[in-house]
C-alpha positions as CSV (number, residue, x, y, z in Angstrom):
1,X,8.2,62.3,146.0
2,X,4.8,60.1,146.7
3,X,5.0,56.7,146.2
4,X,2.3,53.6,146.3
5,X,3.9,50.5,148.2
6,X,1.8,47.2,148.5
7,X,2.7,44.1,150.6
8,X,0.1,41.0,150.4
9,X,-1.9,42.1,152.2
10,X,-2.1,45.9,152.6
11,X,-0.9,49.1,150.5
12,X,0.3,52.4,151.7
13,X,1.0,56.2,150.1
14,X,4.3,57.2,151.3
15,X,5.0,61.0,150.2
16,X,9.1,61.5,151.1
17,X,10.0,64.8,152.1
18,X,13.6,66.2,152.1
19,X,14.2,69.7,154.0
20,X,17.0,71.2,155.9
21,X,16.4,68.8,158.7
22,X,17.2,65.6,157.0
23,X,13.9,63.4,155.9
24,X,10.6,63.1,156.8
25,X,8.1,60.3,155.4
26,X,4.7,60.7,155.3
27,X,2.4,57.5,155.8
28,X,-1.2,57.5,155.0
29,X,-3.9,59.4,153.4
30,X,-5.7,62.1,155.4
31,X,-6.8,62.7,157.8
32,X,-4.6,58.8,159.3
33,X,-1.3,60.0,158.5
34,X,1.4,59.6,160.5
35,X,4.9,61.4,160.2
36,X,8.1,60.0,160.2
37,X,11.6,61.7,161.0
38,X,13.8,59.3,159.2
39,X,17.5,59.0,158.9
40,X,19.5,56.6,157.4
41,X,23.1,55.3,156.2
42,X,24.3,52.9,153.6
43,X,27.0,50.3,155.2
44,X,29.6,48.8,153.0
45,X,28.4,48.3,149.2
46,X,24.6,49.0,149.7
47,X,22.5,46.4,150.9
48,X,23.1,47.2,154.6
49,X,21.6,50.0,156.2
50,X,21.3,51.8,159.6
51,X,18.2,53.4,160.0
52,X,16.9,55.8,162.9
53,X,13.1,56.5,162.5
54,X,11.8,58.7,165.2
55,X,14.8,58.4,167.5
56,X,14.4,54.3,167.4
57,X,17.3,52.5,165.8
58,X,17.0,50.1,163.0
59,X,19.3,47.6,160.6
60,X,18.2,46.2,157.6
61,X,19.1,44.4,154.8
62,X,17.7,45.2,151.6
63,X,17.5,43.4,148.1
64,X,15.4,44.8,145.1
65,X,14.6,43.5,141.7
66,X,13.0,46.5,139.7
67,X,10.0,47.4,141.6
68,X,9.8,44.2,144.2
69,X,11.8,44.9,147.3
70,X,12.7,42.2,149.9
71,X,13.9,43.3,153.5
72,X,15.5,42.0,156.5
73,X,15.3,43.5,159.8
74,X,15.1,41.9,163.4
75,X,14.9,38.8,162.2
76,X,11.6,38.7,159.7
77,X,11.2,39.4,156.2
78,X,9.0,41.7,154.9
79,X,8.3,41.6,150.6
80,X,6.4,44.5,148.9
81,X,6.4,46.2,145.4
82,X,7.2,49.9,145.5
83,X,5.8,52.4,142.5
84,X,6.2,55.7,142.4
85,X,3.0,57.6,142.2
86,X,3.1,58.6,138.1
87,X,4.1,54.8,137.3
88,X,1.3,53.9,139.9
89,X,-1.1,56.0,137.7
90,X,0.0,55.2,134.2
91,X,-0.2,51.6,135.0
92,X,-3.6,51.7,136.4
93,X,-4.9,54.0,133.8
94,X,-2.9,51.9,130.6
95,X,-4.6,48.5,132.7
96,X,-8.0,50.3,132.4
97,X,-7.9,51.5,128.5
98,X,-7.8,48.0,126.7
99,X,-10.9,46.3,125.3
100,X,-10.0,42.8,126.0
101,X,-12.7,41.6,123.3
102,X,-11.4,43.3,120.4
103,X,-7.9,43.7,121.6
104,X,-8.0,47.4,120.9
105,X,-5.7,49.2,123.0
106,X,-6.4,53.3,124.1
107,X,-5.0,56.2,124.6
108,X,-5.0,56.2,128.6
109,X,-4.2,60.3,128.3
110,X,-4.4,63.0,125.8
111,X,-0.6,63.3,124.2
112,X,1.8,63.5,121.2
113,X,2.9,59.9,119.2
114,X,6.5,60.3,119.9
115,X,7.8,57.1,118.2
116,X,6.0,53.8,117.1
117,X,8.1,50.8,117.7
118,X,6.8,48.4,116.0
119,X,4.5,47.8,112.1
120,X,1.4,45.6,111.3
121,X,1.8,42.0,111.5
122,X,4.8,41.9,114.1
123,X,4.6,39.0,116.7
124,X,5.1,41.1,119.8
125,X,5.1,39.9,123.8
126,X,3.5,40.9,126.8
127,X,4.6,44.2,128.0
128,X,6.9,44.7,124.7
129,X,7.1,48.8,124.3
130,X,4.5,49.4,121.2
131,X,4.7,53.2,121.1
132,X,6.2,56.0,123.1
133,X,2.9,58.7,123.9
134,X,4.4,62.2,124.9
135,X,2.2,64.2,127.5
136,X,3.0,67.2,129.5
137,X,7.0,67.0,128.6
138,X,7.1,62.8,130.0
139,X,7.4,59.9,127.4
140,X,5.0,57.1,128.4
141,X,5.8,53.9,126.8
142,X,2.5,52.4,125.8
143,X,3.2,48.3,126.2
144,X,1.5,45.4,125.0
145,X,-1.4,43.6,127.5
146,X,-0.4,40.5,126.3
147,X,1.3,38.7,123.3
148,X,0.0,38.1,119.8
149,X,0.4,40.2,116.7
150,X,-0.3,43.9,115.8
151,X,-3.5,43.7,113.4
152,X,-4.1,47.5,113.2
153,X,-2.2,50.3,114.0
154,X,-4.3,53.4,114.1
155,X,-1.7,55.8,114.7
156,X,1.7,57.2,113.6
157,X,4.9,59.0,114.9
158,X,3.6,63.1,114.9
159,X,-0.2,62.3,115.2
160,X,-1.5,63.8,118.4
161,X,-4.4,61.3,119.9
162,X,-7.0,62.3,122.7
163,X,-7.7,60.4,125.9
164,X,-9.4,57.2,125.0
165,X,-8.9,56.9,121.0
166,X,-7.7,53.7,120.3
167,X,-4.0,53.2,119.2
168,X,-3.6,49.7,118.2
169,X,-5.3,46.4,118.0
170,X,-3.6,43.0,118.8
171,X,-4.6,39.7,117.7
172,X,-4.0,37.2,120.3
């Protein structure tokens, strides 16, 4: 599993990689990566854990709040946000396909109109679910940019939409 992890000031690709052996993460993009043998233990309930990476031994404590991770170890805290790499991509293609102008909002890939959840002229909030868009056998909810109310909606439940048509339009 790949996954996109940013701190303040730097981000990093992680790919994990499970075999017979026990884990091994993957840090970097060619050709700077750098490979890590990694094994580690929950103590008590979960938010203690005993790590070894490459035969060095590690403790840390470890609080999360959906994607933003907080962790303890050797006396500092490090903070960072962790997506995994389709979220990463579906965020930073849905963050691309708006026309802030017009407050149209695009299709950010080619896919089915699984459900629309909400009708013209509903009040709806910043990152409220607006439609679910079906593509390759994964439902992407499609969320509001911002708040205001749904002017327009271009598209139904069944209608198949190409990358880039527009979907909906907000009024802020």
């Amino acid at each position: 599993m790949k996954y996109k992890i940013a701190s303040a000031s730097k981000e990093y690709d992680i790919e994990i990689i499970e075999s017979d052996h026990g884990l091994s993460v993957r840090v970097g993009k060619e050709p700077a990566v750098e490979i890590l043998n990694v094994d580690f233990q929950t103590v008590g309930k979960g938010a203690l854990y005993s790590l070894l990476v490459n035969r060095d031994s590690y403790r840390a404590i470890v609080s999360k709040n959906k994607n933003q991770h907080a962790v303890y170890m050797r006396g500092h805290r490090f903070e960072f946000t962790v997506e995994d790499e389709r979220t990463h991509l579906m965020r930073s293609l849905i963050g691309n396909s708006k026309t802030k102008s017009d407050g149209e909002i695009k299709a950010p890939i080619p896919g089915l109109v699984a459900k629309v959840m909400v009708k013209e002229g509903d009040r709806i909030a910043a990152g409220q679910g607006i439609l679910i868009l079906e593509a390759m056998k994964m439902e992407n909810e499609i969320k509001a940019p911002h708040e205001g109310v749904v002017k327009k909606m271009l598209v139904s439940a069944g209608k198949n939409v190409e990358k880039g048509q527009p979907l909906f339009v907000i009024e802020a």
